[in-house]
C-alpha positions as CSV (number, residue, x, y, z in Angstrom):
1,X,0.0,0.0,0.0
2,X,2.8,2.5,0.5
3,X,4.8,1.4,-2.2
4,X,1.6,1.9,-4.2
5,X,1.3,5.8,-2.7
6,X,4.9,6.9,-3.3
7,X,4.5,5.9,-6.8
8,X,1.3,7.3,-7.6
9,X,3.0,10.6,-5.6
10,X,6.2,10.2,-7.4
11,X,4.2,10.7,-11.3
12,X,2.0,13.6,-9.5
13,X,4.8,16.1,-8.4
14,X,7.1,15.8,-11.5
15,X,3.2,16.5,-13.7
16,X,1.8,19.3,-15.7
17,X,-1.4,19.3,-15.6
18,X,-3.6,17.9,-18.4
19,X,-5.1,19.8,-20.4
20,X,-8.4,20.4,-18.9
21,X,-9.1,17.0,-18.7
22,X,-8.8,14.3,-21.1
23,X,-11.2,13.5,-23.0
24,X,-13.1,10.0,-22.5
25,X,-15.8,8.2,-20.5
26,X,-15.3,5.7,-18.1
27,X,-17.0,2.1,-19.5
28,X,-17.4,-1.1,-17.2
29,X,-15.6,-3.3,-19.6
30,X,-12.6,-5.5,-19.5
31,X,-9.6,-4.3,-21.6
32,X,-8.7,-6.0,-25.0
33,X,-5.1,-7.4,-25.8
34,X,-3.4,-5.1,-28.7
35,X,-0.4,-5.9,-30.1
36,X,2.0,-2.9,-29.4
37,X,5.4,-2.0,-30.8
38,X,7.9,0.6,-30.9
39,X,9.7,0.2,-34.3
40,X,9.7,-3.8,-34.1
41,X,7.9,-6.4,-32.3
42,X,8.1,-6.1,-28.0
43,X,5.9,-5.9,-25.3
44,X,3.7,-2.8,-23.6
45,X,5.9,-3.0,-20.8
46,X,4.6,0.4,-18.2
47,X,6.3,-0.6,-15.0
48,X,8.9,2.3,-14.9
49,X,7.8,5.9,-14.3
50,X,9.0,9.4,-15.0
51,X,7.8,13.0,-14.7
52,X,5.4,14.4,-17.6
53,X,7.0,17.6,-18.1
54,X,4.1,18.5,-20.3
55,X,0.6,17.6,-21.4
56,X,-0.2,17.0,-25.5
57,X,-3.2,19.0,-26.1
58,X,-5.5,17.2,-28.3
59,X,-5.3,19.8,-31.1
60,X,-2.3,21.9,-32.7
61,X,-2.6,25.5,-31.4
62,X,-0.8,26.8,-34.7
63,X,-3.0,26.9,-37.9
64,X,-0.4,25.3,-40.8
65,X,-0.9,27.3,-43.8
66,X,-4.1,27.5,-43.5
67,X,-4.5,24.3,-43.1
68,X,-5.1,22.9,-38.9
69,X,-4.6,19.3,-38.6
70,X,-5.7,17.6,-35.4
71,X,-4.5,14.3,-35.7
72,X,-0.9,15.0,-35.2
73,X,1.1,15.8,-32.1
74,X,1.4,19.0,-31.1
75,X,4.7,21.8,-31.3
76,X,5.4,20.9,-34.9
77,X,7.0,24.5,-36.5
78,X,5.9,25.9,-40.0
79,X,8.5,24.8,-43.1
80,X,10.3,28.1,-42.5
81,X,11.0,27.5,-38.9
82,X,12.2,23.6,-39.6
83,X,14.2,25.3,-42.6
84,X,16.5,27.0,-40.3
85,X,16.1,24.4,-37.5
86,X,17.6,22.1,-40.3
87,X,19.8,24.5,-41.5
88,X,21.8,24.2,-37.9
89,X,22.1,20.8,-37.3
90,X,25.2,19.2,-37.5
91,X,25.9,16.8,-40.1
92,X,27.4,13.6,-39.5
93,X,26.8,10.0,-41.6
94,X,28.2,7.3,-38.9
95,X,26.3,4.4,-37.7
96,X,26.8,3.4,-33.8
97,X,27.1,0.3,-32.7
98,X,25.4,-2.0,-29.8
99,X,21.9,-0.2,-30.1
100,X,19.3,-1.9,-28.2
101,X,15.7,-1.0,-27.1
102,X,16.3,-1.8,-23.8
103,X,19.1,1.0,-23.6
104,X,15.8,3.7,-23.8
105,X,14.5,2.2,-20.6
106,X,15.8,2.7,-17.0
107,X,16.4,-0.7,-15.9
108,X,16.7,-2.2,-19.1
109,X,13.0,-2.8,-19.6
110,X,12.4,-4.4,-23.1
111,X,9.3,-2.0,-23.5
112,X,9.2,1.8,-24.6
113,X,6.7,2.4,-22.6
114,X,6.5,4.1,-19.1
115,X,3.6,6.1,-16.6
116,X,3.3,9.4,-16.2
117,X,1.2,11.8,-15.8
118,X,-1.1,12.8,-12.9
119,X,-3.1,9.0,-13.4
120,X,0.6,7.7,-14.1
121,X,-1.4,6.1,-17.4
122,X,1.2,4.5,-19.9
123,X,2.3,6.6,-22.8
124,X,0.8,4.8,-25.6
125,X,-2.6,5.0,-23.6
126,X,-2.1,9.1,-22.9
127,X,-1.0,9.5,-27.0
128,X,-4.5,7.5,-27.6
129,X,-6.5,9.6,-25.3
130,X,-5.3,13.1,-26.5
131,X,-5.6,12.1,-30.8
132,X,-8.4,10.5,-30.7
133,X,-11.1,12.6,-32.6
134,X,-13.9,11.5,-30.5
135,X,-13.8,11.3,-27.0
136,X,-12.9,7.8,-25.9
137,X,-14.2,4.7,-23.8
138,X,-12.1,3.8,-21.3
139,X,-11.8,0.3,-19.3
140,X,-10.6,2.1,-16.3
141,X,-8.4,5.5,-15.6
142,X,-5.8,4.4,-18.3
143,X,-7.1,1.6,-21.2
144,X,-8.7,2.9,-24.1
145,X,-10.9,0.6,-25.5
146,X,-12.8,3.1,-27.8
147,X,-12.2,6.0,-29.9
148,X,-11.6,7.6,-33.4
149,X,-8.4,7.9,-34.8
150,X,-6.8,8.3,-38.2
151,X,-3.3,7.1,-39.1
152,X,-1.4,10.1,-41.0
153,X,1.0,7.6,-42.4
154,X,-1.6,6.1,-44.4
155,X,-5.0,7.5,-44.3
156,X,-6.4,4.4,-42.7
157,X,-9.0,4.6,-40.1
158,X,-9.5,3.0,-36.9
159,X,-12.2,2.8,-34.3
160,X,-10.5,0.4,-31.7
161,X,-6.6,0.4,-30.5
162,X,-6.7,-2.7,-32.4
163,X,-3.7,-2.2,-35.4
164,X,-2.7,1.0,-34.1
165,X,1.0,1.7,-32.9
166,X,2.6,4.5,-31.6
167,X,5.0,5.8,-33.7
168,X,8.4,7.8,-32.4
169,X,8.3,10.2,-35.1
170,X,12.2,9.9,-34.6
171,X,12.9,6.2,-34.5
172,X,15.1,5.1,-31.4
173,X,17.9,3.2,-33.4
174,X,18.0,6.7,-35.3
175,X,18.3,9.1,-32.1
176,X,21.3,6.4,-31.2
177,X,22.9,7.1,-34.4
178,X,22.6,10.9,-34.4
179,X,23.7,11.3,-30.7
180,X,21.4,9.4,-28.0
181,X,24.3,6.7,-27.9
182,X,26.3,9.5,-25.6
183,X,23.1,10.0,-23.5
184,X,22.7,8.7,-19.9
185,X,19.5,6.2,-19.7
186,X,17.0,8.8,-17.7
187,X,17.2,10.9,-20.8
188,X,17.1,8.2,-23.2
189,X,14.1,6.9,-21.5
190,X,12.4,10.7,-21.5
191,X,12.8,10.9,-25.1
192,X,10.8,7.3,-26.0
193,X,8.0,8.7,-23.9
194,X,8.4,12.5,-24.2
195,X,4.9,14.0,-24.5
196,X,5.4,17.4,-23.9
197,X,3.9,20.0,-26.2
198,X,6.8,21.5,-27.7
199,X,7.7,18.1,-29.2
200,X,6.0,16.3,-31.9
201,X,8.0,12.9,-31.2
202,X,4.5,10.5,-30.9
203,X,1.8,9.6,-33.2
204,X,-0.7,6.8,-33.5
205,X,-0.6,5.8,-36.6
206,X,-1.5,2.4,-38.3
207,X,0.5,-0.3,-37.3
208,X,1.3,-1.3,-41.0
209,X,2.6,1.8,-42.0
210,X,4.6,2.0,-38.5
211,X,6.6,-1.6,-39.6
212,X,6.9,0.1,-42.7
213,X,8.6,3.0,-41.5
214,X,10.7,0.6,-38.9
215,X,13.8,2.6,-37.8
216,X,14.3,4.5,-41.4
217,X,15.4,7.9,-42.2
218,X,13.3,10.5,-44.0
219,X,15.7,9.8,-47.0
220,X,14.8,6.2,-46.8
221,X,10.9,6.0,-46.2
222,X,8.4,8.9,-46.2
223,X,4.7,8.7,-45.8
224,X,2.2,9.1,-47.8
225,X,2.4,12.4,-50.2
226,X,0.0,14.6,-47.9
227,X,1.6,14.0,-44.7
228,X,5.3,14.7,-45.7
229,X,5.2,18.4,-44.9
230,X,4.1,18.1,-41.2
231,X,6.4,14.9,-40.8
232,X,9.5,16.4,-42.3
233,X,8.8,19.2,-40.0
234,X,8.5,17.5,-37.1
235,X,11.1,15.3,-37.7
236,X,13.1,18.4,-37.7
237,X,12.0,19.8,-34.8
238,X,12.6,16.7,-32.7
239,X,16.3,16.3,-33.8
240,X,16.8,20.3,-33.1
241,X,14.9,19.7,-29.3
242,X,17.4,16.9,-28.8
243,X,20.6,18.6,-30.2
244,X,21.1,14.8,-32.9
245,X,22.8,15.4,-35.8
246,X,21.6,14.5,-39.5
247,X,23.4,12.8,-42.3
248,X,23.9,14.4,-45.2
249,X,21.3,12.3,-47.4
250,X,19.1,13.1,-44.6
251,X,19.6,17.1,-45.2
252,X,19.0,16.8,-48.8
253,X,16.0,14.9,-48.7
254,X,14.6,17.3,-45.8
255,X,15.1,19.9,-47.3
256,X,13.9,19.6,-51.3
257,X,10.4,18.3,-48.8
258,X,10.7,21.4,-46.9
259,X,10.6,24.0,-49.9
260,X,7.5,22.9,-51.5
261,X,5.2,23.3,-48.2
């Protein structure tokens, strides 16, 4: 029972606030298996905790061109913001060795996944709460078990959790390429889970597109032709947050994508 206090305490002192409450209702239902990934097969493992040092609101504040998407994370720039963003990143091609998954866990937990938050809900569950378009059915506090939610990647709709990952916009083998292989663990670990509202690191998107995308560079995978704009961008935007480097390839590809939004 204390144990169970401290933690709970421990995930509401290092919170922000929600943003005036998530959406959702509570529904007397059991939760449903889903099959959950970060950028290969592993398990939804939500043992660990850290502090949310900011809460996703469910739609973008900043209108894009006209344009206001509400599926995708929040704190993505405009293209002439990620243009000089880009423009000072370092550029390095190298490829570091011994990456592993568990390295973005404290602990060396096989799973992406942590709590946080003021419920300390898991991450995926807290990305699935704020972009669904609907407001969701919940098992308990945390589990979504309903909801509305398109994937970005692919324009492919979904009603359930069911075929939906989370996406790290940045994948985690290319963080520990660019410059999260000098990181210590906490900060490895805040970066798989960081849902904070200047950084548009985590998506749901379709599970397909997400073993599509697996751990590949905008120069070697891209979604489809309408989302490339706001997924250039915030690819940019996370790499600048995080001080990573880019590889040349990289650059080039970023920015032809970035001058024709």
């Amino acid at each position: 029972m204390l144990v169970g206090r401290r933690l709970r305490a421990l995930c509401v002192i290092g919170a922000v606030a929600l943003v005036a409450g998530l959406p959702g209702t509570v529904a007397r239902a059991e939760p449903v298996d889903e099959d959950i990934t970060c950028e290969g097969p592993g398990s939804d493992d939500s043992s660990g905790t850290f502090p949310l040092d900011g809460a996703q609101p469910k739609h973008r504040a900043r209108d894009h061109g006209g344009w206001a998407p509400t599926k995708w994370p929040t704190g993505i720039p405009n293209a002439g913001d990620a243009e000089q963003m880009l423009y000072y990143l370092t550029v390095e091609d190298r490829s570091v060795p011994n990456y592993d998954r568990r390295k973005f866990r404290v602990g060396g937990k096989s799973g992406c996944w942590i709590n946080q938050g003021p419920d300390c809900c898991p991450t995926r569950e807290i990305v699935l709460q704020n972009q669904s378009m609907t407001p969701v059915t919940l098992a308990d506090k945390c589990k979504v078990l309903k909801g509305s939610w398109t994937s970005e990647y692919d324009d492919t709709l979904f009603d359930t959790p069911r075929g939906i990952d989370i996406d790290h916009i940045v994948p985690l083998k290319a963080a520990w390429n660019s410059g999260a292989s000098t990181w210590d663990v906490a900060k490895r670990e805040k970066f798989a889970n960081d849902i904070s509202p200047n950084t548009p690191q985590l998506i749901a998107v379709s599970a397909s597109s997400n073993r599509s995308k697996s751990d590949k560079r905008p120069d070697q995978w891209m979604p489809q032709d309408s989302a490339r704009c706001p997924y250039s961008e915030a690819w940019v935007a996370v790499k600048s947050k995080y001080g990573l480097s880019v590889t040349q390839d990289e650059k080039n590809t970023l920015t032809s994508t970035l001058r024709h939004c």
